[in-house]
N, C-alpha and C positions, 0 to 999 in steps of 0.2 A: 400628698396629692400633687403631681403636675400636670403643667396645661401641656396639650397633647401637641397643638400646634406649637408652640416653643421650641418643643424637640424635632418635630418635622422642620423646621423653619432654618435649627440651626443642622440638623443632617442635611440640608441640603444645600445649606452656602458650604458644609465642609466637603462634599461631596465635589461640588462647583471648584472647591480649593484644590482637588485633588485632581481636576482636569487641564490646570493650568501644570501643577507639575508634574502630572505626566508627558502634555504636550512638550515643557521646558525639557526634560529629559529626551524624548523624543527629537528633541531640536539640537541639542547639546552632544546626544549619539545617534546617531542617523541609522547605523546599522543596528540597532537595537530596537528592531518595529515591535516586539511587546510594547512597548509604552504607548506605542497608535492603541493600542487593543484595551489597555489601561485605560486611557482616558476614555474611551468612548465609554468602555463597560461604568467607569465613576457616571458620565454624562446621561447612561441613562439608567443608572439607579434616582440622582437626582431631580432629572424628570419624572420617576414616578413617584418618590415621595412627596415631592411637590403636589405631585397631582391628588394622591393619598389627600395631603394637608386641603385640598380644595370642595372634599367632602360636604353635602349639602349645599354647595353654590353653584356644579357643574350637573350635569347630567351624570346619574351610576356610571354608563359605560364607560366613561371619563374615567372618574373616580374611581374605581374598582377593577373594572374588565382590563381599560389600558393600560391602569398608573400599576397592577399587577404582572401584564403580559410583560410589559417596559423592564419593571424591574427584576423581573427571571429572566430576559435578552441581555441584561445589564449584568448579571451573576454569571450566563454562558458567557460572555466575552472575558471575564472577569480569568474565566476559569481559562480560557483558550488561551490571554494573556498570559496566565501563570506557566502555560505548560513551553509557549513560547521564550518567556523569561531563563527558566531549568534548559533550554538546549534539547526539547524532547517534541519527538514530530506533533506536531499539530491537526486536529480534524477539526474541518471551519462549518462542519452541521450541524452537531449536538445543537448548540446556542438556541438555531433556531428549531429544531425538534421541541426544546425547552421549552421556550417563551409560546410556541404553537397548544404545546402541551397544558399550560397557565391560562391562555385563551379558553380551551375547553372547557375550563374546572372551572371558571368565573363565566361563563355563560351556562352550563349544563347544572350545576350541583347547584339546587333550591334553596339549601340551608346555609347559613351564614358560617353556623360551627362547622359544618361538613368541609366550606370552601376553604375554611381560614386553616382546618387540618389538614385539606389535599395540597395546597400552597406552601405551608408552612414543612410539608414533606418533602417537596419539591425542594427549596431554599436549602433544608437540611443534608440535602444528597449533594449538592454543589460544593455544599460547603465542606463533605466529610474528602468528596473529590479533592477539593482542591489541601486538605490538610494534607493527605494522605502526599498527592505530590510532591507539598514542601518538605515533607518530612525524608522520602526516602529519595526522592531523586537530585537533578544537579551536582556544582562542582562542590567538592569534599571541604575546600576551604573557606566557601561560605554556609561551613555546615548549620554553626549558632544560629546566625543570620534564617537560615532557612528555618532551621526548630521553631524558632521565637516565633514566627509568621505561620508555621503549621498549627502551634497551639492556639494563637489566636483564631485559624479558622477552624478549630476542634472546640475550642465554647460558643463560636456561632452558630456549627453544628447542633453542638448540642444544649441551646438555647432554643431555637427550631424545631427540635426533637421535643422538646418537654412543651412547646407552643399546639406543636400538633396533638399533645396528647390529652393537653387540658386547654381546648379553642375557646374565648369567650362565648356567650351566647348570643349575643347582639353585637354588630357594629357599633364603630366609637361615635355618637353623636357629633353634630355638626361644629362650629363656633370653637371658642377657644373652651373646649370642657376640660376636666380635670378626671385621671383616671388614677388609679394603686399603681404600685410599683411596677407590680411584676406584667403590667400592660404596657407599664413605658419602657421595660428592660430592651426589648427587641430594637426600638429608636435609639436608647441611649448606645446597645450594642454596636449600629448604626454609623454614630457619631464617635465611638472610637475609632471603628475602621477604617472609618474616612481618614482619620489624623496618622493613625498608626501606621493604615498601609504605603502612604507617599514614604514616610520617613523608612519604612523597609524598600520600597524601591529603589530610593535614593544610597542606601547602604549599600544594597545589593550591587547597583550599577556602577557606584564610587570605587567599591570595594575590585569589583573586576577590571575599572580600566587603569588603578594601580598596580595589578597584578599581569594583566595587561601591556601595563608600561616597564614593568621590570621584565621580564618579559623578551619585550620588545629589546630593552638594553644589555640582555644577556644575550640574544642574537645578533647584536649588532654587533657586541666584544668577539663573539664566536666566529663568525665572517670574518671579522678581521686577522684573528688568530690564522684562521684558515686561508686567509689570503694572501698571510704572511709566509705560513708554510706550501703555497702553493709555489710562490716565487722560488722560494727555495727549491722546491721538489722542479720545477720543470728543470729548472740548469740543472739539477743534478740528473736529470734524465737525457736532455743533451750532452754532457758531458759522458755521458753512461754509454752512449751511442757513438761516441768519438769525437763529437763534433766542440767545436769552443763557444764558451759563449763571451759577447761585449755588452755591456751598457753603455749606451750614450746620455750624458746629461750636453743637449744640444747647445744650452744658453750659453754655461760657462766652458765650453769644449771639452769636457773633460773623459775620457771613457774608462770605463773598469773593465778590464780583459781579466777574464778565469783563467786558473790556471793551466784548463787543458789548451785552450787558446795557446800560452806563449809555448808549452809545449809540442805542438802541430809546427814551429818555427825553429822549435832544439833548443829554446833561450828558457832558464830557468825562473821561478817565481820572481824574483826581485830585482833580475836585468833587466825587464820590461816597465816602464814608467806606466801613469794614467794617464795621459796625454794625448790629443787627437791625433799629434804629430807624429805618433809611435807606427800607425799605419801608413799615415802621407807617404813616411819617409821609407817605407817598405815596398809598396804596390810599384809594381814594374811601370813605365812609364808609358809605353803603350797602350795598358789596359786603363791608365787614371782618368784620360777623360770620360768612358765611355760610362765608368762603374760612376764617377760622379752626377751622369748626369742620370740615370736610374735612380742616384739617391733622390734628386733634385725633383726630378717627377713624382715620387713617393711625398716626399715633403711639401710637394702645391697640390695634394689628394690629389693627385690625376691617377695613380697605381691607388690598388688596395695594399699593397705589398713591392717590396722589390727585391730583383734575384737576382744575380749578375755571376759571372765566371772572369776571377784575373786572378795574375800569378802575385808571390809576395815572396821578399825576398826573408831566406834562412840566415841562422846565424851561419852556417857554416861557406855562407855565399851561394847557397844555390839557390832557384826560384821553387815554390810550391802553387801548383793551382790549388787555389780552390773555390768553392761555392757559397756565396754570401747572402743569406736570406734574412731580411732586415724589413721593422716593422716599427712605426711609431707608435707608442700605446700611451702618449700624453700630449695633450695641445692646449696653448693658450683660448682664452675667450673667441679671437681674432683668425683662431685656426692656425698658428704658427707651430712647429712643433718645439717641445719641450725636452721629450725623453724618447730616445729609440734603443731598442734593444731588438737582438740576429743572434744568429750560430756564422760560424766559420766551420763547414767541411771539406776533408783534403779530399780532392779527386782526381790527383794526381795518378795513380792508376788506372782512373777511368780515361783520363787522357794519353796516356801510354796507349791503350788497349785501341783506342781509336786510333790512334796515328798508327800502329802497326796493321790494323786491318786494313787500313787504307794504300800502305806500303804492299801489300802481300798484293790487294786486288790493282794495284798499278803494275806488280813486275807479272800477274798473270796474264792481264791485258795486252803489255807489252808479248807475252808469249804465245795469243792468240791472233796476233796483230803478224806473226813470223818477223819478228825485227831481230837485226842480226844478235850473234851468242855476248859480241864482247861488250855493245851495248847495256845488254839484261845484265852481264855481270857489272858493268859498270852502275847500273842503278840500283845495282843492291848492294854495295858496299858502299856508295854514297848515301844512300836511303838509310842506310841503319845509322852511317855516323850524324845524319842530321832527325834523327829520334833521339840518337845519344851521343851528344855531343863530347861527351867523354871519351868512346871509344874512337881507335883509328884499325877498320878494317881492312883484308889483305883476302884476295884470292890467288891460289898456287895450283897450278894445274901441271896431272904428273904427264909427263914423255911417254911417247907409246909401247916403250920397256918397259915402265911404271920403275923408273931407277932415280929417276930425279924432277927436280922442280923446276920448271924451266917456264911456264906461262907465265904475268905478274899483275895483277889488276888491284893496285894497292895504291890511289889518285895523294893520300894523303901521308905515305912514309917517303922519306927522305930517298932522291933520286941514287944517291949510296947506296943506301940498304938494297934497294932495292936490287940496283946493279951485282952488289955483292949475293946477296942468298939466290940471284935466278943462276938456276942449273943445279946448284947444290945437290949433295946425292942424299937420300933419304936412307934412315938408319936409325937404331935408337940411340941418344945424346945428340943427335944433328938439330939440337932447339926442338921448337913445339911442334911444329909443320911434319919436319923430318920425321921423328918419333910416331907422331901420329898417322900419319901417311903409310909406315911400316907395319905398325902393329894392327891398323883399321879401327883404335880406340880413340875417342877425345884424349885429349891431356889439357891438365888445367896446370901454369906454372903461375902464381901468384907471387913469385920473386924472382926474377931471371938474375939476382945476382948473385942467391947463395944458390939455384937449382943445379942440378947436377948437368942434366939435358943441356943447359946454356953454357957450359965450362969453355967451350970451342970460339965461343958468338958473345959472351956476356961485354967484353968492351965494344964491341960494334953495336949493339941496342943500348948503352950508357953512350954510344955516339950520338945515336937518334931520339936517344932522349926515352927509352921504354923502360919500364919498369916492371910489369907485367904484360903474361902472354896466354890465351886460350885455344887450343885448336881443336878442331871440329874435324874430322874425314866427309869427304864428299863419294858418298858412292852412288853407282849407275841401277837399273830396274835389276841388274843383274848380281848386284852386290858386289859389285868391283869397285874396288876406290879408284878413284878419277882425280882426287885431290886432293886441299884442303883450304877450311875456312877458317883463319886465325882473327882475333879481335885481339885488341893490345890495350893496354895501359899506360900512363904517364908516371904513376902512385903502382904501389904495391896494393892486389885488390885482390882479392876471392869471390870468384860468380857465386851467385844467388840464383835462387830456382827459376827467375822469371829471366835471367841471362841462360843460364842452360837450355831455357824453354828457346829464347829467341834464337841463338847458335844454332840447334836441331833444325828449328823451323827452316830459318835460311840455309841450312845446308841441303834440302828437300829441294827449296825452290831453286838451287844450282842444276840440282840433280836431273829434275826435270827438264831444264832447260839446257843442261849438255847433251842429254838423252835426244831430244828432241833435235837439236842440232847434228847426233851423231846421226839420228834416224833421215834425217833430207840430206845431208852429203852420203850417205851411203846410199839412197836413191837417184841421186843427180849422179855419181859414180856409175849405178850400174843402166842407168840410159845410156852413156855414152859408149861404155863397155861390151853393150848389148851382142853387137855383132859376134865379139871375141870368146863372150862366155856362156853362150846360148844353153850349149847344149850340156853344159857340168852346173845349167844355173838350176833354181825351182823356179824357172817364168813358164808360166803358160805360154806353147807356142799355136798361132793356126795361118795357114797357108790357104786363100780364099781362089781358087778359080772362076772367075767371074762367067767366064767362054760359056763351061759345063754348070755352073754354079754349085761347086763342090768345094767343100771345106777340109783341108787336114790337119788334124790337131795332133799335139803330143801327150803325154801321157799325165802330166804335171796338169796341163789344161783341165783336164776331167779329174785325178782327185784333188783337185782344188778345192771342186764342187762335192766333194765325198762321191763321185762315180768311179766306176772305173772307162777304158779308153773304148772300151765293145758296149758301152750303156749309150753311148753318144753318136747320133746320130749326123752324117756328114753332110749337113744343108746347115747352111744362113737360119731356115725358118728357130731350127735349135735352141741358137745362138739367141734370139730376138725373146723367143720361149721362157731364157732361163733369166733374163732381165727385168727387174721391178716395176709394176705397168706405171707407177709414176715415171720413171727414167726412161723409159722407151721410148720416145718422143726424142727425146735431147741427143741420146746415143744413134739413134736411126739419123737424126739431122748431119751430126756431127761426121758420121760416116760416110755420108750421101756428099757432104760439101768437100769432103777429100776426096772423092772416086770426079765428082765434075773440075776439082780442081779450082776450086774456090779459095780452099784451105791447104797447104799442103800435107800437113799429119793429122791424121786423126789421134787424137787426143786426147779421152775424157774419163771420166770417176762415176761409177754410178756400183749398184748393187743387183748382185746375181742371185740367184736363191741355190740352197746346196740342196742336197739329197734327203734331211731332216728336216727340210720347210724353213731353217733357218736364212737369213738373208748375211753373203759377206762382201764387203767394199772388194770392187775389182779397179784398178786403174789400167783402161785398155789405150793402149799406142800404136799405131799402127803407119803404115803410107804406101801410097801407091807405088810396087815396082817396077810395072808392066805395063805400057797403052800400043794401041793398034797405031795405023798410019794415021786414022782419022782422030790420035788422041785421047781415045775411049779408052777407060781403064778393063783391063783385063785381067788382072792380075795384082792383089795387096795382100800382102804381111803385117804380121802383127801380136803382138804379147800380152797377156795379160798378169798381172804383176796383184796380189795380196795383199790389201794394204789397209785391212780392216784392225789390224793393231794402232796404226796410227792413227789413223779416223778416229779411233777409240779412245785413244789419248789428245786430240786433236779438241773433240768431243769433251771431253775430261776437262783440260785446261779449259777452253773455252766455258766450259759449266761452273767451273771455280773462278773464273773470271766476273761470271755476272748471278752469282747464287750464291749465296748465306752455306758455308759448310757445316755448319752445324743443324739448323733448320730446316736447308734447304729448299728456303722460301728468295725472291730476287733480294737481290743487294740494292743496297744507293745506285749504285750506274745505272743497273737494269730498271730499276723501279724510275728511276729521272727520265729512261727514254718515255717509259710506260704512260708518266703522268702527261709528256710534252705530247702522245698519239689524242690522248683522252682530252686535252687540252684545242688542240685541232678537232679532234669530232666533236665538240662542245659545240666551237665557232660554224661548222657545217649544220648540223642539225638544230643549233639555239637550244641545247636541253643543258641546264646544270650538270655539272660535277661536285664532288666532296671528298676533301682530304681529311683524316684522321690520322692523327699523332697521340701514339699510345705510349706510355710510360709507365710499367709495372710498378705496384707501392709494393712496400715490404719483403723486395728481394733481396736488398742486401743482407738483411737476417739470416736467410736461409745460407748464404753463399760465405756468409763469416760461421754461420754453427756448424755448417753439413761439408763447406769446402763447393769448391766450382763444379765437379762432377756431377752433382745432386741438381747444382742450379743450370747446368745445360738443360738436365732431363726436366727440370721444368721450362724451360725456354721452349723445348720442341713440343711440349706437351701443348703451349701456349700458344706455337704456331700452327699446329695440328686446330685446335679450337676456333681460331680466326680466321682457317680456311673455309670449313665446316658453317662459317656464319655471313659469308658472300657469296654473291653470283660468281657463276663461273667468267663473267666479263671482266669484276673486277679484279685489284690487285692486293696484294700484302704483299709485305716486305721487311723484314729484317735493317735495318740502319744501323743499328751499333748498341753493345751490352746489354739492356735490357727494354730497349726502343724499336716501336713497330709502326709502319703507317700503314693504313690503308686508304687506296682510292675507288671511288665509285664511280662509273662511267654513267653516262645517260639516264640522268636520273627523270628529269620534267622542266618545260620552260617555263613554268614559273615558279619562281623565288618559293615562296611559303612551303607551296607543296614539296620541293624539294627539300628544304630544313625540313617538315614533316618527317619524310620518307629517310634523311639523311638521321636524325634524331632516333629513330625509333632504330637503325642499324645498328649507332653508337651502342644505344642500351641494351639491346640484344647483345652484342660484344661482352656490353662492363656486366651483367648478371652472370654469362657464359662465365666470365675468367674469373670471377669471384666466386664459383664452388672451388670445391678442396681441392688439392693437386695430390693423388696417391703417386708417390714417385717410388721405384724400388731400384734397389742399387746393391749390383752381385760383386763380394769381394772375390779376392782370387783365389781365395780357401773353397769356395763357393756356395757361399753362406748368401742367402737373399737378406737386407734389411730392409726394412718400408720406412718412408718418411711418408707423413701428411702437414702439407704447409695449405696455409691460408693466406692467399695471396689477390690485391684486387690492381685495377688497372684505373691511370686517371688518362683521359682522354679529351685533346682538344679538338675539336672540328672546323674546317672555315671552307665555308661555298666557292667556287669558280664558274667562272663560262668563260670558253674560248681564250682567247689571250689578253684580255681585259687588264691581268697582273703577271710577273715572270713567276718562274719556279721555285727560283729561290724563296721572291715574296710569300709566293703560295704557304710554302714548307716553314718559314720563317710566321706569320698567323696563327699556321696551326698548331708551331710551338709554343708561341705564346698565350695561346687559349688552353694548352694543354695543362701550363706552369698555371696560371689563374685556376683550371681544375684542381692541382694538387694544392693550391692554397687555400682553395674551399675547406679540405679535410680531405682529400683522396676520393677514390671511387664512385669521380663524379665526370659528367659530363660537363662540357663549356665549350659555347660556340665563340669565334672571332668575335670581338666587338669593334668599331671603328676606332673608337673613343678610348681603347681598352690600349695602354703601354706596360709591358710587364718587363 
């Protein structure tokens, strides 16, 4: 026999025990809200047995309707608890479907046995619920754990089950009575679960944040590993890419330079110390304060990054540029730095490639400028030797026999040599010049003292100090050699492709530039000559009557124009007829102030239209022969002279002078006037402008796997695209290798709006160039191959109005917003910042 309240009294301080260590768990793992659900589900089974034990002292609905509804509330949560526990979705209704459910049956069902079965069913579906969860769900290695807790609710199950099937017939009398066993089992069942289940949550939750914690410390070992081999892998991917890498350990000066590093300098692994000094003592002395104080800004966080451009010196004594991208990636507490680590890329090439375009668009300038021939030549054999300060170049220009050499524009060979080789006869063995000059080949002599060419001249160039010799022929549109272009050596050397490249080039821009000179003195020639060789010349003649106003022309005049001399009719009106209606203004003026005697020749260049609708440059000259007593012209002559070859080459130059040959988008000069117009109609109208500085990423990939050919055809591709993505107000422009800007005219006077509108171009640009580039490239077999490169663009931007800042400033901004773009990660846009030094 036990007393019944006993067992309720003590089911419910253990019940009450069971809510403190859930709460404790609860508090101990915060992420672990099963344990909310625990305790509450313990706190109200407790509350109804409690209430259960108060039988005969409360009111039934107390004691029965609530301390039942309570404790099937207390069983859902119990059960939500578990499922939350296992990691398995949770539904937060059942619970109370349950406990509503338990409600019904204790107020609806009459009989005592009937309640204590529909209840007791109830209990036993929770419980088969929650066995069945522990048993086959959650984590595998707290399988035991889990089992041992499923069996347990598999005999409260089915303790429940055999409750419902044999219900007492009366409730338990009130006071402390005494009942049989198998009345007390369901409390004593009770009072184990209360003990059992904390010590199963406490396993379970123990159990996982050790598992948890190992865990955690094999990710931590992994990371590391991985972080260890990340170090590793980037340098080796810089290195991979050409570029060197350094560590700086800041404190104690000391840097570790990779090997490709001393390599980019010619110095083998173990000539180069760890020492800061290894650099001091290299960086050219010009570029050291400028690079130091970039690092200097990076080190007071004022940069996120610093990038700088200076030369360093080789082992073999020459200088290298290159490119120095350096980043601190440790600082003390105080923000001091600690540890920096960069690449070193050589971009010496890219610097070559600049200084030559900039060379090429000075001597074309100069040729659209008409400055005289010997100038042009003097600036292009000076220009080349201060690119390369190695060579000492020579221009030889052949006599009008084409027998010898007799011109000399050689500023830097000894005033000997030079005396001695002018006139020289051209021949093969007469050195490089001679030879070459003859045959209309290059000759390349990389030893003038065992070559056979120099047997005649080898002590007079061991006078001058030469060692080697390369010449170049310089020939006219017409493919007559006109000269030649020798480059020299101090050293025995053999050209490389990018010296054969340079030779050719400048023997073009000779070409051009004799051509052009030969084309104005043989025109200045035949003005003077006019009289003498009228009628054996091709000049258009016409003889104007003013009296009758009749015109006679000659027969060169008409098909000049593709007529013949019976299509032309002999009036002035004709004449005016066949002139382009923009010129007809200027030519009518121009004639009119020679006939009043204003001007004495008429003079001028305008364009006629031929007989095919085409339009060709005429240069008409003319003057009065004839005036009356009273002055009045009666009578003018006059020629007209064809002179739309030169135009056309005049045209030519001029267009290579301020346009990208490749692109054929403006150059630097053209795009500088562009920005300085856009910069004045800023200041007039108050509307911003916007410059953008584009920098293609991942070209040089292409141009090292495919060669430069492939990365032209995407150049133009790229400039075709940029066109396509601005008003026709604004500009693009080509600047150099694979550098674009463009500018925006009149965009809004105010600020925001115009970043707005300037913002949204940018990205319209950077999405445009970031599709694929199909490029195809025809060999000479004539086999097409296709390439597809994925190429994106980082761009800086920075706002203007009017002249608020110069040009340079301007352009200098928006290169430095562009460099902060590619330090993002590429493909990004970035506007100026004040604040911002890169």
């Amino acid at each position: 026999m036990i007393e019944l309240n006993t067992l309720r009294l003590i089911a419910t301080v253990s019940f009450v025990g069971f809510v403190f260590i859930a709460m404790m768990l609860w508090h101990l793992v915060p992420h672990e809200r099963s344990m909310k659900y625990w305790g509450l589900s313990a706190l109200l089974v407790a509350s109804g047995v409690f209430l259960l034990g108060l039988q005969g002292y409360v009111p039934v609905f107390l004691s029965e309707v609530a301390a039942n509804t309570i404790i099937m509330l207390g069983f859902g949560f119990m059960y939500l608890g578990s499922r939350m526990l296992l990691r398995q979705e949770a539904g937060y209704q059942w619970q109370w479907y349950a406990a509503g459910l338990a409600f019904l049956i204790c107020v609806l069902v009459p009989g005592v046995s009937q309640r204590i079965s529909a209840i007791s069913s109830l209990h036993a579906l929770f419980f088969t619920a929650c066995s069945v969860l522990f048993w086959a769900k959650g984590e595998h290695r707290l399988r035991i754990t889990r089992r041992i807790a499923a069996l347990i609710f598999a005999a409260g199950a089915a303790l429940f089950i055999h409750r419902a099937l044999n219900p007492p017939t009366q409730a338990a009398a009130a006071g402390y009575s005494t009942l049989q066993l198998a009345e007390a089992v369901p409390y004593i069942y009770a009072l184990l679960l209360s003990m059992w289940l904390p010590l199963t949550l406490m396993l379970i939750v123990s159990t996982r944040l050790q598992f948890q914690h190992s865990d955690a410390v094999e990710r931590a070992e992994q990371a590391l590993t991985e972080l260890k081999e990340s170090d590793a892998l980037w340098k080796l991917a810089v290195e991979g890419s050409g570029g060197g890498v350094w560590d700086w350990d800041v404190v104690n000066e000391r840097v570790v330079y990779s090997k490709r590093w001393k390599e980019l300098l010619g110095y083998s692994e173990d000539e180069v110390g760890d020492g800061q000094d290894e650099w001091n003592k290299r960086i050219h002395p010009e570029d050291k304060a400028e690079t130091l104080a970039a690092v200097n800004r990076h080190f007071a966080q004022k940069t996120p990054s610093y990038s700088t451009e200076h030369r360093l010196l080789c082992k073999d004594g020459s200088y290298k540029w290159i490119l120095t991208r350096g980043l601190v990636v440790d600082r003390d507490s105080a923000g001091n730095p600690l540890r920096a680590v960069g690449i070193h890329t050589d971009i010496s090439a890219l610097k070559l490639q600049e200084a030559l375009m900039q060379f090429r668009n000075r001597i074309l300038v100069m040729l659209a400028r008409g400055e005289p021939i010997k100038q042009v030549m003097l600036a292009i054999v000076t220009g080349i030797e201060a690119i390369h300060p190695e060579m000492i170049c020579s221009i030889l220009l052949l006599d009008d026999e084409g027998k010898r050499l007799v011109d000399v524009v050689a500023p830097s060979l000894p005033t000997f040599y030079n005396n001695a080789i002018k006139g020289i006869e051209v021949g093969i063995g007469k050195g490089s010049c001679g030879t070459a000059a003859v045959v209309g080949e290059r000759v390349i002599v990389d030893d003038i003292a065992t070559h056979p060419y120099w047997q005649l001249y080898k002590q007079l160039a061991a006078s001058a100090g030469l060692a080697a010799c390369w010449s170049q022929p310089i020939r006219s549109s017409m493919h007559h050699v006109l000269g030649t272009l020798a480059i020299y050596h101090r050293e025995i050397n053999q050209p490389s492709a990018a010296d054969i490249t340079l030779i050719e080039q400048c023997a073009d821009l000779i070409s051009v530039a004799l051509d052009k000179n030969a084309a104005e003195v043989q025109l200045h020639d035949s003005e003077r000559q006019l009289a003498l060789v009228l009628d054996a010349s091709q000049l258009g003649f016409w003889d104007w009557d003013l009296v009758n106003n009749k015109v006679v022309r000659n027969e060169r005049w008409a098909t000049m124009l593709g007529y013949s001399l019976k299509d032309i009719e002999f009036t002035v009106k004709q004449w005016i007829d066949f002139i382009h209606p923009d010129d007809q203004a200027l030519a009518y003026k121009s004639i009119q102030d020679c006939l009043d005697g204003v001007a004495p020749l008429h003079s001028i260049e305008y364009r006629m239209q031929t007989k095919d609708g085409q339009y060709k440059w005429i240069l008409d000259q003319a003057q009065v022969v004839e005036r009356d007593a009273n002055h009045k012209a009666i009578r003018m002559c006059g020629t007209h002279t064809d002179i739309t070859e030169r135009k056309l080459m005049e045209e030519q130059i001029r267009y290579q002078a301020l346009y990208d040959g490749l692109t054929q988008l403006p150059n630097r000069y053209l795009f500088e006037d562009r920005l300085r117009q856009a910069m004045e109609k800023g200041k007039r109208t108050g509307c911003y402008g916007a410059l953008m500085f584009l920098d293609m990423d991942n070209f040089k990939t292409l141009n090292d796997s495919y060669g430069h050919v492939v990365g032209d055809l995407l150049l133009i591709e790229v400039a075709a695209r940029l066109k396509n993505c601005v008003r026709a107000a604004d500009t693009v422009a080509r600047i150099g290798g694979d550098e674009f800007v463009v500018a925006l005219e009149q965009l809004d006077t105010d600020r925001d709006l115009s970043q707005k509108e300037a913002e949204s171009a940018a990205d319209k640009i950077r999405q445009l160039l970031a599709e694929p580039y199909v490029l195809k490239l025809t060999a000479e077999s004539g086999e097409e191959t296709t390439v597809v490169h994925h190429c994106t663009v980082s761009i800086g931007v920075v706002l203007f109005i009017g002249n608020e800042i110069s040009q340079t400033e301007i352009l200098k901004r928006a290169d430095n917003a562009m460099y902060r773009a590619k330090d993002s990660g590429s493909n990004q846009v970035r506007f100026y910042e004040i604040n911002s030094v890169h």
